[in-house]
Biopython code that builds the backbone (N, CA, C, O; Angstrom):
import numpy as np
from Bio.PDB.StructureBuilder import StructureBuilder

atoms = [
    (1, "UNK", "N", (41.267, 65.216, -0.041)),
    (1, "UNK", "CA", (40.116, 66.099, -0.170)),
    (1, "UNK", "C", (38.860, 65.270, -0.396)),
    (1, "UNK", "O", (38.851, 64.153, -0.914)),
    (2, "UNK", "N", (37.733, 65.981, 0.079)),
    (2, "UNK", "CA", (36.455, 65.130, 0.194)),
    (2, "UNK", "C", (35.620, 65.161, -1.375)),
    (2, "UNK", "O", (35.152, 66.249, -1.712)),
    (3, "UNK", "N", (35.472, 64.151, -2.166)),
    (3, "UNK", "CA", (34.592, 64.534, -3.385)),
    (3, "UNK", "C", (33.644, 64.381, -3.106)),
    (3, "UNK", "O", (33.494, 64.232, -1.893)),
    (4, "UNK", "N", (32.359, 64.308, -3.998)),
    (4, "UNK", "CA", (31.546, 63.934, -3.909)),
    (4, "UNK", "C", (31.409, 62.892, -5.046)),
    (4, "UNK", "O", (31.941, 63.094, -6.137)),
    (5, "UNK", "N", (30.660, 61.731, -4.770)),
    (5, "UNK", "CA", (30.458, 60.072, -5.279)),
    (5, "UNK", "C", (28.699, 60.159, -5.600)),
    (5, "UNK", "O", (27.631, 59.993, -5.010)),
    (6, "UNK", "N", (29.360, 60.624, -7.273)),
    (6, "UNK", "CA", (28.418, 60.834, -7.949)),
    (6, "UNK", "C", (26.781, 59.580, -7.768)),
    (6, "UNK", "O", (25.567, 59.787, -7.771)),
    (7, "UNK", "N", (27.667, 58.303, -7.629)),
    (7, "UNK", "CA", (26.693, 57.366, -7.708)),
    (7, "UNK", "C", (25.451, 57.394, -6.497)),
    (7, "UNK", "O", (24.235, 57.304, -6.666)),
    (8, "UNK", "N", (26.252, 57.558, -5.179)),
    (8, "UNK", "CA", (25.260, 58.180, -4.197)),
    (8, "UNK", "C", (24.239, 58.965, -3.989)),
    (8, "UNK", "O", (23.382, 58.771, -3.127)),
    (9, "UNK", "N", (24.279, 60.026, -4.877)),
    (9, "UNK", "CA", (23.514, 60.983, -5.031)),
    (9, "UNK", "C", (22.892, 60.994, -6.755)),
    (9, "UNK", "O", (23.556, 60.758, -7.765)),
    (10, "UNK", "N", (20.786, 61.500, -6.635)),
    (10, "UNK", "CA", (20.542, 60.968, -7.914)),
    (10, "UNK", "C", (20.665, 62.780, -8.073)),
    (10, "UNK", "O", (21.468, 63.492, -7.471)),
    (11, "UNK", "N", (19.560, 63.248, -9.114)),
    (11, "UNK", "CA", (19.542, 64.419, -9.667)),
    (11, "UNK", "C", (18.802, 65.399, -8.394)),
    (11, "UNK", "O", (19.345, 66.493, -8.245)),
    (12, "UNK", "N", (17.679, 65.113, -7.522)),
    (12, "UNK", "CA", (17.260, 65.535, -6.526)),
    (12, "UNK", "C", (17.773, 65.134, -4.912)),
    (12, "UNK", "O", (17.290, 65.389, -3.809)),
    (13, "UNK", "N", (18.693, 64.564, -5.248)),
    (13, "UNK", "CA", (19.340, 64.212, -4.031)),
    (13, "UNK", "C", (19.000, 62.447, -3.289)),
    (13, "UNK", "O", (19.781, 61.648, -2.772)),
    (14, "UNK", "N", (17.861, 62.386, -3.482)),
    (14, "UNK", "CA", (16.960, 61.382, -2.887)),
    (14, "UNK", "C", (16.155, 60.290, -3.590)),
    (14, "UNK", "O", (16.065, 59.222, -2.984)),
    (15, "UNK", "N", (15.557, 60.396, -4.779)),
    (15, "UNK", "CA", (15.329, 60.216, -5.908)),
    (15, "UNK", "C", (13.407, 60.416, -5.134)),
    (15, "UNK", "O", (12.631, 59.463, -5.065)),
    (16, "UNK", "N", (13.147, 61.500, -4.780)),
    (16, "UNK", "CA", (11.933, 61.670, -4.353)),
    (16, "UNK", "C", (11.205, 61.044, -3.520)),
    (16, "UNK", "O", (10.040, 61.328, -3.244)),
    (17, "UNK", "N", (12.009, 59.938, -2.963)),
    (17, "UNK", "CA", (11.353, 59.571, -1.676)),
    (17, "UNK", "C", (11.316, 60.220, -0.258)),
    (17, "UNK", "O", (12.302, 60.545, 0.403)),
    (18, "UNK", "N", (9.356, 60.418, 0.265)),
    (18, "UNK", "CA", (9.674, 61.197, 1.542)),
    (18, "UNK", "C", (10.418, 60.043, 2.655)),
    (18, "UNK", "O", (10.283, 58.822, 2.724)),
    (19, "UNK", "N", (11.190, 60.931, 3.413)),
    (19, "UNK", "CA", (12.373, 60.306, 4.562)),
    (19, "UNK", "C", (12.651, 61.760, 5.279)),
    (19, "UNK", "O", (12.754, 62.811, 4.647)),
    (20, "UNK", "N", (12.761, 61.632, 6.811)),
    (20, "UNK", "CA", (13.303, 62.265, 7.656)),
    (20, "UNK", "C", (14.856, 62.392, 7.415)),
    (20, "UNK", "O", (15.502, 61.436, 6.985)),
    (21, "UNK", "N", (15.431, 63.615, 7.711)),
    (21, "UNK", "CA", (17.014, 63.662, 6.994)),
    (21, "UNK", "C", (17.117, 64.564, 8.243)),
    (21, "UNK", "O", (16.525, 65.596, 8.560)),
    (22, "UNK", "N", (18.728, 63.315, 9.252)),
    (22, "UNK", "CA", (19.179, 64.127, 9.788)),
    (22, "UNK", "C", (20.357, 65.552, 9.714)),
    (22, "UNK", "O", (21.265, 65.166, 8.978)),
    (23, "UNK", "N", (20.556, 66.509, 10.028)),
    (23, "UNK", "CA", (20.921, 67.661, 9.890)),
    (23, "UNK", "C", (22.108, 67.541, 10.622)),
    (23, "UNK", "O", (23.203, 67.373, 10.085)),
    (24, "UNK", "N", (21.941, 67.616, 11.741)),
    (24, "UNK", "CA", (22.558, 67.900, 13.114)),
    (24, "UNK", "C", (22.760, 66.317, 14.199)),
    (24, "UNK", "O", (21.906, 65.987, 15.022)),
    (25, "UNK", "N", (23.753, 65.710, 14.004)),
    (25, "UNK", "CA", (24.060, 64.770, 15.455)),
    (25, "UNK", "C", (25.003, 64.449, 16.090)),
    (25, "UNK", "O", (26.146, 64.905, 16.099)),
    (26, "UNK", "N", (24.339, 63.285, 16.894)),
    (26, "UNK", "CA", (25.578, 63.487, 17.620)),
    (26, "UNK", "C", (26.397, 62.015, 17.637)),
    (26, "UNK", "O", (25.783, 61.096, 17.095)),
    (27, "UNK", "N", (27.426, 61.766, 18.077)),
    (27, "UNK", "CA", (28.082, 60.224, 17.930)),
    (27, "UNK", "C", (28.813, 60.211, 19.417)),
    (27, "UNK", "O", (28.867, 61.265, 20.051)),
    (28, "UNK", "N", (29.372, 58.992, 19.953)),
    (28, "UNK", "CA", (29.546, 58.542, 20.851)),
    (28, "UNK", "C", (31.047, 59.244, 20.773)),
    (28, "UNK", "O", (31.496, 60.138, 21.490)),
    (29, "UNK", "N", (31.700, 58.521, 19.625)),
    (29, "UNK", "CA", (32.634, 58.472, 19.151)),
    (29, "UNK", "C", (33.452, 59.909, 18.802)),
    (29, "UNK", "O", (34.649, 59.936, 19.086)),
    (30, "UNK", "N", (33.075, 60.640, 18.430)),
    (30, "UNK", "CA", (33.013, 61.684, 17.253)),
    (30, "UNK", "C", (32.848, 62.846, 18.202)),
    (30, "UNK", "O", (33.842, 63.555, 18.359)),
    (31, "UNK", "N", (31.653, 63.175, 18.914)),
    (31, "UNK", "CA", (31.032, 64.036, 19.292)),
    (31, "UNK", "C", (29.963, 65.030, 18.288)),
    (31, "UNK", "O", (29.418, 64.314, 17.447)),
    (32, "UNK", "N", (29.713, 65.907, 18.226)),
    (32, "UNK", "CA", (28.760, 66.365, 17.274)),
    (32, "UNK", "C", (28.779, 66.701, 16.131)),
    (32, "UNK", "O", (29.982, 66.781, 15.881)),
    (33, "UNK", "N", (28.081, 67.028, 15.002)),
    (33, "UNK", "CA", (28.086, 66.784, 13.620)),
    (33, "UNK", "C", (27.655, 67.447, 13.054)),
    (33, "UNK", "O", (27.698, 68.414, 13.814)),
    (34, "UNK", "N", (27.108, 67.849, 12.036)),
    (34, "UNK", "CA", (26.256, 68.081, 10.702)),
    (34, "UNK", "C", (26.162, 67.331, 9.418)),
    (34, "UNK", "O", (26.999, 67.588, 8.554)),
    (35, "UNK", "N", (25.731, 66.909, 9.309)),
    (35, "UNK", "CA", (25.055, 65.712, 8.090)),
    (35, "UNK", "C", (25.624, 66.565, 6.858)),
    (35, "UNK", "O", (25.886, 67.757, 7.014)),
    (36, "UNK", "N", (25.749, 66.124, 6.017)),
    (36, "UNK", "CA", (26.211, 66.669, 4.623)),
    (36, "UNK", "C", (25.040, 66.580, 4.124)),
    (36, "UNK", "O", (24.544, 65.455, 4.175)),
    (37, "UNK", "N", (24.293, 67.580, 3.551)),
    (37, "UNK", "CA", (22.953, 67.313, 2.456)),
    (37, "UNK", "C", (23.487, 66.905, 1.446)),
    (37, "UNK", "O", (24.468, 67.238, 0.781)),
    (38, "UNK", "N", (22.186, 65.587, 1.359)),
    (38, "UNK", "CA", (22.326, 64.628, 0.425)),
    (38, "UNK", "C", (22.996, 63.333, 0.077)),
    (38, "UNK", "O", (22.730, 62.407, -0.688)),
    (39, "UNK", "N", (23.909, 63.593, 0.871)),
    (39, "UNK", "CA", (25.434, 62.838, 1.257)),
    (39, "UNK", "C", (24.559, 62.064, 1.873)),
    (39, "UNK", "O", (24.389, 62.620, 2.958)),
    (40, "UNK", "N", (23.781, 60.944, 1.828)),
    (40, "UNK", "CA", (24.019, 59.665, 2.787)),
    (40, "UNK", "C", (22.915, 58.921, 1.982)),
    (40, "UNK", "O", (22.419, 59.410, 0.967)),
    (41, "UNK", "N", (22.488, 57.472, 2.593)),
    (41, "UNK", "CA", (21.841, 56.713, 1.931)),
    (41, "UNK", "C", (20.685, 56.688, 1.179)),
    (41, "UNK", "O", (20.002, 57.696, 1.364)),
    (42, "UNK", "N", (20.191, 55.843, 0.344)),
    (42, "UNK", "CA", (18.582, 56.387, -0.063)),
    (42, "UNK", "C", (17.565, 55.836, 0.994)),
    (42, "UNK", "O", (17.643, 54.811, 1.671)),
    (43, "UNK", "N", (16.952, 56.439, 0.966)),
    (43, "UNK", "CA", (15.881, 55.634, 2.008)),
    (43, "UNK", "C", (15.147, 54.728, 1.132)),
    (43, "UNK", "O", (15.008, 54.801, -0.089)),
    (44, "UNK", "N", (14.422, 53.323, 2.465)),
    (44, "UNK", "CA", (14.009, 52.489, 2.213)),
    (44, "UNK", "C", (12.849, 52.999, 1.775)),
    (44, "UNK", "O", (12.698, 54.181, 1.465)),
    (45, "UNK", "N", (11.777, 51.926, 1.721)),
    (45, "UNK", "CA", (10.288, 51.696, 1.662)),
    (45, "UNK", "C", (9.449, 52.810, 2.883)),
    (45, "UNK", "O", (8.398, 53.432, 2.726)),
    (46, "UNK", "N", (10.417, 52.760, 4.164)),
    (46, "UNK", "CA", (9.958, 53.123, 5.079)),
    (46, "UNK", "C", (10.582, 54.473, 4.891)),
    (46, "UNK", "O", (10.111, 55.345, 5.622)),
    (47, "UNK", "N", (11.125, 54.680, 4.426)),
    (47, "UNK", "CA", (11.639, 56.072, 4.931)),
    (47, "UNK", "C", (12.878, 56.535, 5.298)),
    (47, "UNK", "O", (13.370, 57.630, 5.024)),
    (48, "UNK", "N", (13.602, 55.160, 6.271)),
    (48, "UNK", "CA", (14.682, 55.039, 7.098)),
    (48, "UNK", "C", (15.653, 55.403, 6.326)),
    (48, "UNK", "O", (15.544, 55.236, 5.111)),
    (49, "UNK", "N", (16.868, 56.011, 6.920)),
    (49, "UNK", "CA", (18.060, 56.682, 6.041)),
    (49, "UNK", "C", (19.192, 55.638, 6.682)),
    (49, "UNK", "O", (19.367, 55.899, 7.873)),
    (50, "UNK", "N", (19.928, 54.632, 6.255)),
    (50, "UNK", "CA", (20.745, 54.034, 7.032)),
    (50, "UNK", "C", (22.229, 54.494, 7.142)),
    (50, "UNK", "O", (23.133, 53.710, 7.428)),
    (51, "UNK", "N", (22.356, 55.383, 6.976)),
    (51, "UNK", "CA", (23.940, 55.990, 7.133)),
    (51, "UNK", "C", (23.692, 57.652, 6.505)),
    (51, "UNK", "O", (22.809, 58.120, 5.787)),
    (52, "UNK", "N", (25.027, 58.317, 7.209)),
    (52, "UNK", "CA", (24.865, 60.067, 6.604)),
    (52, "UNK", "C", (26.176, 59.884, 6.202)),
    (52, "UNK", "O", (26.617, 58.735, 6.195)),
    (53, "UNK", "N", (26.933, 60.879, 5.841)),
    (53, "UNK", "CA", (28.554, 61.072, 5.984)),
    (53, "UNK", "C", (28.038, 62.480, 6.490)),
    (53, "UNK", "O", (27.185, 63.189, 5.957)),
    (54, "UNK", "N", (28.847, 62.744, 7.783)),
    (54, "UNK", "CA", (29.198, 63.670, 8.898)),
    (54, "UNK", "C", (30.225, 64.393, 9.320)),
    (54, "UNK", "O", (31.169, 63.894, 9.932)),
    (55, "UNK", "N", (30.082, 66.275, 8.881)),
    (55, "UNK", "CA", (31.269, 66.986, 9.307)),
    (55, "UNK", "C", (31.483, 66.643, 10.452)),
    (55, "UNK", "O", (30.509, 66.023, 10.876)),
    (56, "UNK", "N", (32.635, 66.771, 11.513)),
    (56, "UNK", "CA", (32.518, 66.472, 12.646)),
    (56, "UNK", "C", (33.504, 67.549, 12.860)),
    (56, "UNK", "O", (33.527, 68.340, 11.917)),
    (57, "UNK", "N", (34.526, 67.883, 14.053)),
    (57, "UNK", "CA", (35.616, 68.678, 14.137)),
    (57, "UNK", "C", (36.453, 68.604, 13.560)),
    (57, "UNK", "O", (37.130, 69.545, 13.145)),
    (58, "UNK", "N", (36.666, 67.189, 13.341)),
    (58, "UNK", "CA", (38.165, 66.989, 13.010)),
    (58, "UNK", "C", (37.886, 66.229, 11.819)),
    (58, "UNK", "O", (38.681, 65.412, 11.354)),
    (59, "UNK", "N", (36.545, 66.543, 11.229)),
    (59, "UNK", "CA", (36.877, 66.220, 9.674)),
    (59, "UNK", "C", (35.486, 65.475, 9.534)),
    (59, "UNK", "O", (34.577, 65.555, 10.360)),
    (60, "UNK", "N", (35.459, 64.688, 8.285)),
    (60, "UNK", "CA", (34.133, 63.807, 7.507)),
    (60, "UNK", "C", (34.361, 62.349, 7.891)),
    (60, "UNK", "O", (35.359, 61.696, 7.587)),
    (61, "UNK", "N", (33.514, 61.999, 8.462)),
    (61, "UNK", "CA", (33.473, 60.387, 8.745)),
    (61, "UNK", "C", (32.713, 60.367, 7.552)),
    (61, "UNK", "O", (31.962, 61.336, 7.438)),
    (62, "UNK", "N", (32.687, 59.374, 6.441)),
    (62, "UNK", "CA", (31.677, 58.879, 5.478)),
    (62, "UNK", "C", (30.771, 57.477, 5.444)),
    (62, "UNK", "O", (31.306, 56.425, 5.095)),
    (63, "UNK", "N", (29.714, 57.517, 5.733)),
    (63, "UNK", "CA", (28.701, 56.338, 5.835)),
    (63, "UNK", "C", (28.826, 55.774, 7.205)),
    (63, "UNK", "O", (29.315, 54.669, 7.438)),
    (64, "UNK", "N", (28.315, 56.667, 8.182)),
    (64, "UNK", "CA", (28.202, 56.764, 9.580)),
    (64, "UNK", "C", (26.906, 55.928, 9.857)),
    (64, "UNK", "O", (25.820, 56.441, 9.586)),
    (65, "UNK", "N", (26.958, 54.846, 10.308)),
    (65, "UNK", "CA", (26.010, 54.561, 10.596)),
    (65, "UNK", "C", (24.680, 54.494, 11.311)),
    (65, "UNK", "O", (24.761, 53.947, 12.410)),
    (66, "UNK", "N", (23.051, 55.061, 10.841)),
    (66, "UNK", "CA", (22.303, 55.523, 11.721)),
    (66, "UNK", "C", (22.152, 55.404, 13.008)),
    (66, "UNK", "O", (22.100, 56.134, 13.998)),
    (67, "UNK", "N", (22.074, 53.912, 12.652)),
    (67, "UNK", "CA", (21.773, 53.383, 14.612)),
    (67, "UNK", "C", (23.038, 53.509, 15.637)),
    (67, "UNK", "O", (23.138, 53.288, 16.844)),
    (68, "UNK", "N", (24.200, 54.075, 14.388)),
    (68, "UNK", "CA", (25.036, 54.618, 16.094)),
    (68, "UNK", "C", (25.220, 55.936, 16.405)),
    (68, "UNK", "O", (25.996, 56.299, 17.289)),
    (69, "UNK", "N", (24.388, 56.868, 15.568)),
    (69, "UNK", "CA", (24.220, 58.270, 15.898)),
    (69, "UNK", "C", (22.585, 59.000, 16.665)),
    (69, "UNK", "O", (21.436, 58.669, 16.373)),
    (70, "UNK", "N", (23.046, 60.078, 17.713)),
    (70, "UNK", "CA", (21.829, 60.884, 18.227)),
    (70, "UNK", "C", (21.408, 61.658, 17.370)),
    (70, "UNK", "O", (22.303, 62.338, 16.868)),
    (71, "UNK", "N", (20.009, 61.914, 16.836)),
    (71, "UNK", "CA", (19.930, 62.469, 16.098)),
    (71, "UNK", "C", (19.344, 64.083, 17.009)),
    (71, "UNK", "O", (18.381, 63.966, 17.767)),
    (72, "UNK", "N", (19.754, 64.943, 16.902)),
    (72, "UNK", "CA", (19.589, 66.582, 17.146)),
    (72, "UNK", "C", (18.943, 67.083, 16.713)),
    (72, "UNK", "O", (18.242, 67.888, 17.325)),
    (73, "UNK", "N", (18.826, 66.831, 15.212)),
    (73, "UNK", "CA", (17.723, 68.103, 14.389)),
    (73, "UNK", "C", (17.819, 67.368, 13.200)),
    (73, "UNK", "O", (18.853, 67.032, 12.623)),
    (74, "UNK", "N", (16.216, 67.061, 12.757)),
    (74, "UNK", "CA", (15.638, 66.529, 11.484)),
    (74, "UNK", "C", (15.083, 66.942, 10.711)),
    (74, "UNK", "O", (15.127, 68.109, 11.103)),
    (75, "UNK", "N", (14.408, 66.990, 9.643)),
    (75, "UNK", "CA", (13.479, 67.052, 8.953)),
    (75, "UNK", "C", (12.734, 66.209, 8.050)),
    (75, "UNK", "O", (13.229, 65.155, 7.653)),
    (76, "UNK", "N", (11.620, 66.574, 7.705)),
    (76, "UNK", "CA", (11.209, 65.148, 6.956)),
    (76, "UNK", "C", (10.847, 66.162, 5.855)),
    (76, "UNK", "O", (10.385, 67.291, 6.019)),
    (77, "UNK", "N", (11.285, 65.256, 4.179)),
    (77, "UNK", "CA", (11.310, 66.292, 3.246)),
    (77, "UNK", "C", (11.184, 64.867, 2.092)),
    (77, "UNK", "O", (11.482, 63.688, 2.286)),
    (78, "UNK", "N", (10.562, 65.622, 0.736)),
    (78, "UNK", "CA", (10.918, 64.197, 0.011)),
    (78, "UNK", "C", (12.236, 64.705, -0.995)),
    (78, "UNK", "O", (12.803, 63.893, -1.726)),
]
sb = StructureBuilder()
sb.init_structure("model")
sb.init_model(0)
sb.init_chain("A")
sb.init_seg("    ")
for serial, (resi, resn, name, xyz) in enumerate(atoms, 1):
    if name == "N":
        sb.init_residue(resn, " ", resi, " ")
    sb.init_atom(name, np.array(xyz, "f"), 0.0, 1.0, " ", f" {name:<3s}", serial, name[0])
structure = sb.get_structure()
């Protein structure tokens, strides 16, 4: 079963930095997704999110890495 890893996540999810957060993607591998809110890295300086963990069909890949996913649907939020 999937927990959640307390250390990953602060009290707001993000620790208030604005960053684009993908929702919705897609993988080569995998095929399409939904991002777990909150579930993935903190963003840098810039913003950049370097990994999500991703429902997929056949289950949660965890710490998917950005640059090998399409991203579908974003938002930018802090």
């Amino acid at each position: 079963m999937y927990q959640l890893d307390k250390k990953r996540k602060s009290k707001n999810g993000h620790n208030g930095k604005k960053h684009n957060c993908a929702s919705k993607v897609k993988s080569e591998e995998y095929g399409i997704g939904e991002c777990i809110k909150t579930m993935h890295a903190e963003p840098d300086e810039n913003g950049y999110v370097a990994w999500y963990d991703v429902l997929f069909e056949h289950g949660i890949e965890e710490q998917v890495p950005t640059e090998s996913l399409e991203i579908l649907v974003s938002e930018s939020h802090t």
